[in-house]
C-alpha positions as CSV (number, residue, x, y, z in Angstrom):
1,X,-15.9,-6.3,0.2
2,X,-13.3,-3.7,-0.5
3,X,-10.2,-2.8,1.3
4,X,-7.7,0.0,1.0
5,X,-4.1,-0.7,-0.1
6,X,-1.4,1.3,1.3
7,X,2.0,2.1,-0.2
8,X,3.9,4.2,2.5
9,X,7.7,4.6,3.7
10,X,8.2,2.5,7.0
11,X,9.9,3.9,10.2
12,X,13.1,3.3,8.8
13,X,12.2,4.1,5.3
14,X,11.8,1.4,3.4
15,X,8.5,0.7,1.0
16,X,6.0,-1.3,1.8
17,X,2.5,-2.2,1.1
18,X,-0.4,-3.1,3.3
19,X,-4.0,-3.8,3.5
20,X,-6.5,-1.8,5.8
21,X,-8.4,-4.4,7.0
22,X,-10.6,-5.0,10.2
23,X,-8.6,-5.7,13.6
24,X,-5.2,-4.3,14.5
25,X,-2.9,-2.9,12.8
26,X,-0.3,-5.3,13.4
27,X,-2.9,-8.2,11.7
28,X,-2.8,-6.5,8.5
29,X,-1.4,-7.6,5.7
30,X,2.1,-6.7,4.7
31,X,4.4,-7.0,2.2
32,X,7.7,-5.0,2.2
33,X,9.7,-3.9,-0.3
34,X,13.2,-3.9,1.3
35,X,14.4,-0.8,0.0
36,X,14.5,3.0,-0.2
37,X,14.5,4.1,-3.4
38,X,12.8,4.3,-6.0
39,X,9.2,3.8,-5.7
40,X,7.9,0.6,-6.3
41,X,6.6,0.0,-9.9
42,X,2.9,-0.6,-10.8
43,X,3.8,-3.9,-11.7
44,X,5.7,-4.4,-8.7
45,X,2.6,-3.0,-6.7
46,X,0.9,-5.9,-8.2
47,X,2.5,-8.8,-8.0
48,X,2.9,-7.4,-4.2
49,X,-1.1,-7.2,-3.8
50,X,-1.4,-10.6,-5.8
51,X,1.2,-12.4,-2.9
52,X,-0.9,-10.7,0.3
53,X,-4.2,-12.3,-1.8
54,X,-5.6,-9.0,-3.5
55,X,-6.3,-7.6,-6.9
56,X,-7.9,-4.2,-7.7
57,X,-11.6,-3.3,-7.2
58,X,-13.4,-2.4,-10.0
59,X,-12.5,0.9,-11.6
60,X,-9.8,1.6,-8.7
61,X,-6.7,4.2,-9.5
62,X,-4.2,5.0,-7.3
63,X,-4.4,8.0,-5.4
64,X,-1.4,10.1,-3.9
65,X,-0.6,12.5,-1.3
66,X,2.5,14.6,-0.2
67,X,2.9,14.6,3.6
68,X,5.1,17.5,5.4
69,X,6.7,16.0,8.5
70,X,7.0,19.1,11.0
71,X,10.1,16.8,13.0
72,X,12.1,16.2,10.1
73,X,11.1,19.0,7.8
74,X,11.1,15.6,4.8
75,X,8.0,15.4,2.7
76,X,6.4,11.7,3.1
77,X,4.7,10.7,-0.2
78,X,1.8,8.4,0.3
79,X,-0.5,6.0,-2.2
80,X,-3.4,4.6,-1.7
81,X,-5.7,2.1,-3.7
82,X,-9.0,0.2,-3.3
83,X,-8.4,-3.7,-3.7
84,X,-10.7,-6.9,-2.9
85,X,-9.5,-10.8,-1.8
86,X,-8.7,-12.4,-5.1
87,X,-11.4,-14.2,-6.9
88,X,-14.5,-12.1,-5.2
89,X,-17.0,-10.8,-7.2
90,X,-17.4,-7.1,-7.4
């Protein structure tokens, strides 16, 4: 089964990345990267996928998106990225 990984800018601005799964939001998998700037590396992406217990689906790329936030007038810069648990066939 595939999931989506998320790599988005929490509330207060810091990276993190998480794992859409079934449920509630708050029972998704999480892993933050404790800072603002700069974007989190490929190979920190990961290493950060590998500690929440996921690897990359087969033939997944990341995908981006620029977000306009209307309250703030900032732009929100969004990735995403299909992943499956670690060691589950395709």
């Amino acid at each position: 089964m595939t999931y989506s990984a998320r790599l988005t800018n929490s509330y207060f601005g810091e990276w993190e990345i998480c794992i859409i799964t079934e449920g509630h939001s708050d029972d998704w998998p999480l892993h933050s990267f404790g800072r603002t700037a700069p974007t989190p590396t490929l190979a920190e992406r990961t290493a950060a996928l590998a500690g929440l217990g996921y690897e990359a689906a087969d033939g997944a790329a990341w995908e981006w998106m620029e977000m306009d936030n209307d309250y703030t007038d900032a732009v929100e810069f969004r990735g995403s990225f299909d992943v499956r648990p670690i060691g589950e066939a395709p």
